[in-house]
Backbone bond lengths (Angstrom), bond angles and torsions (degrees), N, CA, C in turn:
res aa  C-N    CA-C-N  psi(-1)  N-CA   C-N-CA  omega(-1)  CA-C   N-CA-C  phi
1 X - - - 1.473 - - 1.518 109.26 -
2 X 1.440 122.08 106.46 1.356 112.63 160.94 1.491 140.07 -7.38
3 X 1.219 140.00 154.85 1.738 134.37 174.82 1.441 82.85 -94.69
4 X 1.765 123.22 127.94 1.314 135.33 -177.72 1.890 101.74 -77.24
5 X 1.424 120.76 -24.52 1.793 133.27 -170.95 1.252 99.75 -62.46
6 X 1.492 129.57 124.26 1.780 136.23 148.61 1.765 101.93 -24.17
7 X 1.476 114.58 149.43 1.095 94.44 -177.65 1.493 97.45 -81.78
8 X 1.871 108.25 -179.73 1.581 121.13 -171.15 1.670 84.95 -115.38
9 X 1.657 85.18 132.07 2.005 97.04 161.22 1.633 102.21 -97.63
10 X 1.848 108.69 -22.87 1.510 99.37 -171.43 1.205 106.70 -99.85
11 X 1.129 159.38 -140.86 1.816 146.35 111.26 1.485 100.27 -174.91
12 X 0.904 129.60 164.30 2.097 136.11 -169.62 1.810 102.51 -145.11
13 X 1.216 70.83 124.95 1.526 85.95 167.61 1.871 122.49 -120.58
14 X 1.295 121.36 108.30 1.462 113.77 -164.12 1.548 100.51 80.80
15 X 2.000 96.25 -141.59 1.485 106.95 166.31 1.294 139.97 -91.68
16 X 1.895 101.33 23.83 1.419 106.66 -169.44 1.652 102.53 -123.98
17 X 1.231 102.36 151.22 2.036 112.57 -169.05 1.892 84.04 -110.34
18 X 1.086 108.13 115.80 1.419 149.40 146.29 1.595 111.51 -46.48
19 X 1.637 117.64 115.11 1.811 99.28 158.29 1.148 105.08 -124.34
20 X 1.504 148.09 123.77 1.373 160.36 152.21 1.379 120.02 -54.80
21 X 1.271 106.34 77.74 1.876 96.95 179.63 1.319 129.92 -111.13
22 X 1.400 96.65 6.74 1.437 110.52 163.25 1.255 128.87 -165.97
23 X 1.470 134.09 157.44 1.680 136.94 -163.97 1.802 97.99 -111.53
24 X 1.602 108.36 -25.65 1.658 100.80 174.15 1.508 105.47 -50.21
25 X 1.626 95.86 171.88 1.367 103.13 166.93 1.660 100.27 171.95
26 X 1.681 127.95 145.71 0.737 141.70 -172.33 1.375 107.25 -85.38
27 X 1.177 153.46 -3.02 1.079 161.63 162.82 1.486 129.46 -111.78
28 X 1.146 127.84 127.67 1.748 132.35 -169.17 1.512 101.72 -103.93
29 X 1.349 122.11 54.65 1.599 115.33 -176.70 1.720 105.00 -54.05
30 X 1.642 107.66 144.22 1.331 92.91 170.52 1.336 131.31 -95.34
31 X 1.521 91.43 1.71 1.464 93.24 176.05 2.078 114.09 -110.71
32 X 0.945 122.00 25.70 1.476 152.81 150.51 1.195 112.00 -9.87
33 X 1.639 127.43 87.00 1.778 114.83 172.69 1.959 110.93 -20.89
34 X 1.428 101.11 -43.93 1.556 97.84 -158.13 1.351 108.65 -84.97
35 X 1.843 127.55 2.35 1.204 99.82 169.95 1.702 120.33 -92.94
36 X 1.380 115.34 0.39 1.557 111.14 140.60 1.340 162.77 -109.58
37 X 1.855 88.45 -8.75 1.300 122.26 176.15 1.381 106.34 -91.30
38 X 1.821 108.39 157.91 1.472 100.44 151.73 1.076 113.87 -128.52
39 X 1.709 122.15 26.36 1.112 122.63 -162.24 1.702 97.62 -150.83
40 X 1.598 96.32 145.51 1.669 106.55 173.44 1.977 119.16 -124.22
41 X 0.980 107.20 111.74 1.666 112.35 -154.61 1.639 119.12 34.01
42 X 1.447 111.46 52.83 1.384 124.17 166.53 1.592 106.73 101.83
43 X 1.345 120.73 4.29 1.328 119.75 159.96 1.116 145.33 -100.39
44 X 1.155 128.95 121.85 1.394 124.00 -173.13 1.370 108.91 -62.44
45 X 1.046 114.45 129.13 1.981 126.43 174.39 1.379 115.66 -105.03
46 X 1.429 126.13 -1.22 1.631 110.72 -167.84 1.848 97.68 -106.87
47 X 0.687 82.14 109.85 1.757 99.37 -175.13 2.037 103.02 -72.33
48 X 0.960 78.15 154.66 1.935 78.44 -162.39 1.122 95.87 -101.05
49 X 1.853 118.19 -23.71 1.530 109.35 177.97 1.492 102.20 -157.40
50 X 0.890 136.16 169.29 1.856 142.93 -175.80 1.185 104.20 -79.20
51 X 1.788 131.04 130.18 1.337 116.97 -139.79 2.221 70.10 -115.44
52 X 0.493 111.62 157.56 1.930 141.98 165.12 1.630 93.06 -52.30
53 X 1.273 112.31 145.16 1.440 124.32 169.65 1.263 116.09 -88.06
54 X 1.396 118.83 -5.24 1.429 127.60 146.96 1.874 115.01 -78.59
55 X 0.955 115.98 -19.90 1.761 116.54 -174.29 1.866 92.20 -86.30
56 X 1.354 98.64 -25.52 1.546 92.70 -161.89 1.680 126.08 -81.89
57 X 2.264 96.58 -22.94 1.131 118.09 157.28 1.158 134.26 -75.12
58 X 1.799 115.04 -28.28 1.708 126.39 151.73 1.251 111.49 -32.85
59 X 1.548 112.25 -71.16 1.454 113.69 -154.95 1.451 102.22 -69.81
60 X 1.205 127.08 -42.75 1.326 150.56 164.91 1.898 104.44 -19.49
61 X 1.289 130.56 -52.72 1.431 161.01 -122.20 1.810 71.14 -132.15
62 X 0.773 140.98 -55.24 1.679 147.27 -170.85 1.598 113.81 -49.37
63 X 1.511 116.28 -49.99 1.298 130.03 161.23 1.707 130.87 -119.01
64 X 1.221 113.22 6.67 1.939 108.07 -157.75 2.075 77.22 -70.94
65 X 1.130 132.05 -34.50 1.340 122.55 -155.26 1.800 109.39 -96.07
66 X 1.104 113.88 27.97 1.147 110.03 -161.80 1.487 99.33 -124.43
67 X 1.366 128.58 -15.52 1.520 137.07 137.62 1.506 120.99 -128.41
68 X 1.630 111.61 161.98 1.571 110.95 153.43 1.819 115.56 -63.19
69 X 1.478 110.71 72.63 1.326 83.47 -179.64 1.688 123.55 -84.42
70 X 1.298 103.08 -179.93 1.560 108.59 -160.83 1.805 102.60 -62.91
71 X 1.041 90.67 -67.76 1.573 117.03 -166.97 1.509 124.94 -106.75
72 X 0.852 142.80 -178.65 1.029 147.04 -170.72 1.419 124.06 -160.20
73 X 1.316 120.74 70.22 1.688 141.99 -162.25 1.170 126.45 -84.31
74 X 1.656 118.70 109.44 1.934 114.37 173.12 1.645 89.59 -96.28
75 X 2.031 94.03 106.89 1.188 72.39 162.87 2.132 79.75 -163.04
76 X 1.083 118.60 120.96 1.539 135.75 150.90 0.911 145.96 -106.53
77 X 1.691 114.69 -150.84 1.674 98.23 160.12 1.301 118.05 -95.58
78 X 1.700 113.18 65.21 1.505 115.50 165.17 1.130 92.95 -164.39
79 X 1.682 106.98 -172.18 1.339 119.46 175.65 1.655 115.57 -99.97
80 X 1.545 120.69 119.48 1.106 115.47 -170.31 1.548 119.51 -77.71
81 X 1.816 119.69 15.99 1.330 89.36 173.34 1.785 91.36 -102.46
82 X 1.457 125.59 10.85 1.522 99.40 160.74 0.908 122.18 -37.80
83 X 1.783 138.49 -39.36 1.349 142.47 -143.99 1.433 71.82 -148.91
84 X 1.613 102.75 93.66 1.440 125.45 151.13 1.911 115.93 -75.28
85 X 1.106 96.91 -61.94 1.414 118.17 -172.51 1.473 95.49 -38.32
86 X 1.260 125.10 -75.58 1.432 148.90 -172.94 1.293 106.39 -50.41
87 X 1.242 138.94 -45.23 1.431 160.08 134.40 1.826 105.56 -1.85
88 X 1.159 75.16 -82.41 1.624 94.15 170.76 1.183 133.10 -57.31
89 X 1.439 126.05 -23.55 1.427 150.08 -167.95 1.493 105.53 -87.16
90 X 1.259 109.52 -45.79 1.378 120.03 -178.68 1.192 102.44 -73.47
91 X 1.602 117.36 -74.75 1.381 115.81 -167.49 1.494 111.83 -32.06
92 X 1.699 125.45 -40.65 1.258 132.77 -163.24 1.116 85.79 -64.43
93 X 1.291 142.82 -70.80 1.643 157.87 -151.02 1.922 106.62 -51.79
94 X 1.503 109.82 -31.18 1.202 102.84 -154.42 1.677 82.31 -108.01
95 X 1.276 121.22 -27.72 1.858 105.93 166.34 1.455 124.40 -63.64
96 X 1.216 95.98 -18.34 1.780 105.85 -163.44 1.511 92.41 -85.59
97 X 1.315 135.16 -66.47 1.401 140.98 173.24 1.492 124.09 -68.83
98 X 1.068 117.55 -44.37 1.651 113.03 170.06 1.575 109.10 -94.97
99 X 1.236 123.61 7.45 1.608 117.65 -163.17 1.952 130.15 10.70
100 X 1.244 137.05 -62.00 1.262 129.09 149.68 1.077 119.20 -126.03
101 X 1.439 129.95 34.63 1.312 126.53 171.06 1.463 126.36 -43.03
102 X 1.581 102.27 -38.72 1.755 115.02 167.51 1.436 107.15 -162.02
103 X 1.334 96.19 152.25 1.498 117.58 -169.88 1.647 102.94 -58.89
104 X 1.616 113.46 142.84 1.362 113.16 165.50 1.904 124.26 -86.31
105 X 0.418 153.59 112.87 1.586 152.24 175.14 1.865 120.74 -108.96
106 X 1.265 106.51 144.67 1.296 123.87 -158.32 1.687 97.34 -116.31
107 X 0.983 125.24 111.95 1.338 122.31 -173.69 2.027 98.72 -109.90
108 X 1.157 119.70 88.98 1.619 132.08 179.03 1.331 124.66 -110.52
109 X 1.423 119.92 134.37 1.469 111.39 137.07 1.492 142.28 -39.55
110 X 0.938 99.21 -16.87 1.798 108.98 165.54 1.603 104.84 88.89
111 X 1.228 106.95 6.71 1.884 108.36 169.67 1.382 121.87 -74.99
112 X 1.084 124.45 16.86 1.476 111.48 -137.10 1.948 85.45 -89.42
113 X 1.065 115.11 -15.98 1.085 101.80 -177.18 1.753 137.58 -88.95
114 X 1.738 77.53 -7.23 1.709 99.11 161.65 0.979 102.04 -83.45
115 X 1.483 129.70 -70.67 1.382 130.92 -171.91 1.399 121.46 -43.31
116 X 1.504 132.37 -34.16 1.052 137.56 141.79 1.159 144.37 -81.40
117 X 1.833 119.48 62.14 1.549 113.66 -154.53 1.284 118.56 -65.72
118 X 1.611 127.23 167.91 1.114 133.67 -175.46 1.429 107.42 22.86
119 X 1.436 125.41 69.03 1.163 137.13 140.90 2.319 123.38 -142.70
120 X 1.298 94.08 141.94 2.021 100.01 -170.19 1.213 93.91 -73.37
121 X 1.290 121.78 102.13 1.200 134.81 -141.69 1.961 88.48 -109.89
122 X 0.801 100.22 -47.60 1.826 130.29 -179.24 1.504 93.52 -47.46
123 X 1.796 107.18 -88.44 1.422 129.09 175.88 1.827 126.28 -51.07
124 X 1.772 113.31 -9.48 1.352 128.51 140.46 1.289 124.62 -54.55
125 X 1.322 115.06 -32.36 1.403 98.82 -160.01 1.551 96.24 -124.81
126 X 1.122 124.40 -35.55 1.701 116.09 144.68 1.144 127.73 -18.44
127 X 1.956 112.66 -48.96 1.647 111.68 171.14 0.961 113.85 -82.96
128 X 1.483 131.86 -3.34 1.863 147.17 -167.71 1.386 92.70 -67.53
129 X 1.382 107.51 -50.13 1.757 120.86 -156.43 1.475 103.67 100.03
130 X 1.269 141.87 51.32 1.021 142.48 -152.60 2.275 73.80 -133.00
131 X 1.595 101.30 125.45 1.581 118.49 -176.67 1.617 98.98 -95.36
132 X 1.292 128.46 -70.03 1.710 121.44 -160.01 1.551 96.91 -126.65
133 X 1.216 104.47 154.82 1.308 123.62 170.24 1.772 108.38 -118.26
134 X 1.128 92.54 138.31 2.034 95.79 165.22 1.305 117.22 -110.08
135 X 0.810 143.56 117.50 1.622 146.65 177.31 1.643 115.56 -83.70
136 X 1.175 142.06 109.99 1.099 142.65 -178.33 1.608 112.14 -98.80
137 X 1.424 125.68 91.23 1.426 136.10 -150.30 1.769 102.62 -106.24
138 X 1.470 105.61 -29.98 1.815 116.85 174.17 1.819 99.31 38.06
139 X 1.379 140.95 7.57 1.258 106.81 159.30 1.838 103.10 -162.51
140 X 1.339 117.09 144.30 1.483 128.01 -155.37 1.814 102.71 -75.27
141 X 1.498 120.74 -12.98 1.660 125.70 -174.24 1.590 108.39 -149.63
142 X 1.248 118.81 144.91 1.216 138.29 -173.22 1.920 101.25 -55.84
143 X 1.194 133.83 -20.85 1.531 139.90 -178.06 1.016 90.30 -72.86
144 X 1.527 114.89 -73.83 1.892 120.44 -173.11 1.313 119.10 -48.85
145 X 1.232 131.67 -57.28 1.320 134.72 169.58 1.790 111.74 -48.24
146 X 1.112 117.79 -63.97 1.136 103.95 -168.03 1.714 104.72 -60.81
147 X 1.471 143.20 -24.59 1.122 145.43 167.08 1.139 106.79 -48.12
148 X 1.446 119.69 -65.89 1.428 103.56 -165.08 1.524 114.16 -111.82
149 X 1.319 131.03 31.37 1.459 143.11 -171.22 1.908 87.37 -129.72
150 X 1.096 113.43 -40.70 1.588 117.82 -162.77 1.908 110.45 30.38
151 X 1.495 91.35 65.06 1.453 85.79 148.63 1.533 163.33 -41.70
152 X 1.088 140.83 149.23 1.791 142.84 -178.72 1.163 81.16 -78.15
153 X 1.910 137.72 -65.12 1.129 120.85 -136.50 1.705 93.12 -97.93
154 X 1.535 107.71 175.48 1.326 111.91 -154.83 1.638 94.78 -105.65
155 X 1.355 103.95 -47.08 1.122 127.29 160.93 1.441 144.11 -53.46
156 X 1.519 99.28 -5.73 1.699 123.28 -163.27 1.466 104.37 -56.10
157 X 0.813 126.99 -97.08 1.927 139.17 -171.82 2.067 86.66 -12.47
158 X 1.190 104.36 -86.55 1.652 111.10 -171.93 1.731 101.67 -20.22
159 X 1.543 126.95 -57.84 0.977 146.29 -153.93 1.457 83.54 -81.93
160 X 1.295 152.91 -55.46 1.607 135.56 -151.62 1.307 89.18 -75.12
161 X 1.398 129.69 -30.65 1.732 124.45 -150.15 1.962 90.07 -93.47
162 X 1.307 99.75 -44.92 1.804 77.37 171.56 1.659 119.52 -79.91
163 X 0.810 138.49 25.20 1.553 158.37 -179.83 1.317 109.21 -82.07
164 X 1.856 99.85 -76.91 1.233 115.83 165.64 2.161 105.62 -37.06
165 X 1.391 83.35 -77.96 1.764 87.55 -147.81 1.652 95.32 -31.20
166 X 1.201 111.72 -10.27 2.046 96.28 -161.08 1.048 105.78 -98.50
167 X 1.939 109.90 -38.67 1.677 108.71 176.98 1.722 107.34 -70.82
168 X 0.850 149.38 -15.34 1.239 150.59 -179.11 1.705 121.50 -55.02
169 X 1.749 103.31 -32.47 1.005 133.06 -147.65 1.894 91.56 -83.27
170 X 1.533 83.97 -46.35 1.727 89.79 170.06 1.762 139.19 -112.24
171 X 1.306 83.64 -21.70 1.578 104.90 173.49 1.679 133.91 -100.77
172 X 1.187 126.38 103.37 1.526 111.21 174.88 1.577 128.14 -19.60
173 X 1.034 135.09 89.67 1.041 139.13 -147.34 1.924 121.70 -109.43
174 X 1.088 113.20 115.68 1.653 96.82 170.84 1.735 100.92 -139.63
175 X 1.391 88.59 149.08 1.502 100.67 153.20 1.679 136.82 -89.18
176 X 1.099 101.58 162.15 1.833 94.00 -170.79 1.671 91.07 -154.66
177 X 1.745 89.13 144.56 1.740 97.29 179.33 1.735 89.61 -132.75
178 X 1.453 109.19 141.35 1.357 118.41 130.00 1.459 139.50 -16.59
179 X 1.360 152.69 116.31 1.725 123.70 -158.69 1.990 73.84 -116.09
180 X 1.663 103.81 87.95 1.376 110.51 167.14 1.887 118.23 -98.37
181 X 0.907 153.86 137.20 1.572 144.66 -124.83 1.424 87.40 -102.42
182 X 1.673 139.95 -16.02 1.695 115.29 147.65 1.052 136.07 -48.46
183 X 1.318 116.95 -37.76 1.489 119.21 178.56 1.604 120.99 -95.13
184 X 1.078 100.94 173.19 1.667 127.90 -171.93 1.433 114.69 -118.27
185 X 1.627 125.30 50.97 1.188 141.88 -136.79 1.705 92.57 -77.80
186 X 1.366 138.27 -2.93 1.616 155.25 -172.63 2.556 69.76 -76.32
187 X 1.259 104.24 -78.26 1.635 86.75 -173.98 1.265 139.69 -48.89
188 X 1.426 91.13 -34.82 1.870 87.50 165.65 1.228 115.88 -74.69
189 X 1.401 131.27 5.80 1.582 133.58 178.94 1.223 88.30 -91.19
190 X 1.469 129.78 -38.71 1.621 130.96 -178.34 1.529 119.25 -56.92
191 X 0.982 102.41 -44.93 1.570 124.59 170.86 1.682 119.87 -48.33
192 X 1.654 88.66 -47.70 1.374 85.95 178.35 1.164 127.71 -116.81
193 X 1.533 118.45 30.30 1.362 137.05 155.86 1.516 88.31 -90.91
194 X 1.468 132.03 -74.02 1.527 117.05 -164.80 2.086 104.54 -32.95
195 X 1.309 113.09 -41.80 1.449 111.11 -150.86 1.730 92.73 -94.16
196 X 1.588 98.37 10.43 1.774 80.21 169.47 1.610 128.05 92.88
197 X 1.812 88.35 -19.05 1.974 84.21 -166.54 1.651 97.36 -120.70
198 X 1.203 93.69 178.51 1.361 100.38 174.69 0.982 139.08 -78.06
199 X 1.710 134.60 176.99 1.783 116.45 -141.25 1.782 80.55 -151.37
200 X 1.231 111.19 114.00 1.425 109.68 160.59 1.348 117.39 -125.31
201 X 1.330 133.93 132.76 1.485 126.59 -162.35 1.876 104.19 -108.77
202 X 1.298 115.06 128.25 1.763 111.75 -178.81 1.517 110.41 -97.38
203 X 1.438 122.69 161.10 1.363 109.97 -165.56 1.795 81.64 -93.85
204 X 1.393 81.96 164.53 1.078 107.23 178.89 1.882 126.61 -107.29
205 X 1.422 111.28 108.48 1.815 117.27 -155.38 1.436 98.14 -90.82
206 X 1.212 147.66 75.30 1.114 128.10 137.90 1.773 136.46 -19.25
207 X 1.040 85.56 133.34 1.643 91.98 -173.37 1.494 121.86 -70.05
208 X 1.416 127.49 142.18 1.267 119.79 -141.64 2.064 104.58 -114.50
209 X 1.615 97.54 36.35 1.515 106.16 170.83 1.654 126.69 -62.53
């Protein structure tokens, strides 16, 4: 049965405001909130069409004043550096008018730099005002990952792990895995003690077919 809710570009969860600006994504994980859900604590996430970086600062302007929230998260059912530009547009929008009211955070697969070729993808969003990034890497070797992430790029895993080492350099940085029953998520904690940052592990919801 369909989620009957308009979809949400904004939505909050706890003390953090959520923006949804896109359903693309360079990765087909198979274990993916969105390939059974359409909803994230009562929100609809599947966007019917790519909302304008002006629709995204409206709705945006709709709730940022309605708590101190913590954070400030691009993160849906896609990957937010598809929509770099927009990315950026906002973030500018929400330093210029709220200046540090709350931290910005980038919740990614860590492609952004394939997905965005020949562009400082890092040093964009550094001048955005954009504070931490999370990297969601879900597997310790380029075999595993591409199994269960099934990437566009061929090259992906190599590319999330140099991502990290560069955003780290400027951004609060952690990694986070899925606890999906392929992996050995004890290595990706390894990974990211060698690389310095932090290691947070998400449960993992299997779908209830």
């Amino acid at each position: 049965m369909p989620f009957e809710k308009s979809p949400s570009i904004v939505y909050w969860l706890g003390n953090n405001l959520y923006l949804n600006t896109t359903n693309r994504c360079s990765n087909n994980c198979y274990f993916c909130i969105r390939t059974f859900k359409e909803d994230v604590g009562g929100f609809n996430l599947k966007l019917n069409r790519k909302p304008s970086t002006e629709e995204v600062i409206r709705e945006l302007q709709n709730f940022i004043n309605l708590k101190n929230w913590s954070e400030i998260v691009f993160c849906g059912f896609g990957e937010p550096l598809e929509r770099l530009d927009c990315v950026l547009e906002v973030c500018k929008w929400i330093k210029k008018y709220y200046g540090k009211a709350a931290s910005i955070r980038i919740d990614t697969n860590g492609q952004g730099t394939l997905i965005n070729k020949g562009r400082e993808v890092i040093g964009e969003l550094k001048e955005a005002g954009v504070d931490k990034i999370s990297v969601s890497l879900n597997a310790p070797d380029k075999e595993t990952y591409n199994q269960v992430c099934r990437p566009t790029f061929n090259n992906a895993f190599g590319s999330v792990l140099e991502f990290i080492k560069r955003a780290k350099e400027v951004f609060h940085v952690e990694i986070t895995t899925v606890a999906i029953p392929e992996v050995d998520t004890s290595k990706i904690g390894e990974i990211a003690k060698k690389m310095g940052v932090k290691f947070r592990i998400r449960e993992y919801m299997p779908c209830s077919w």
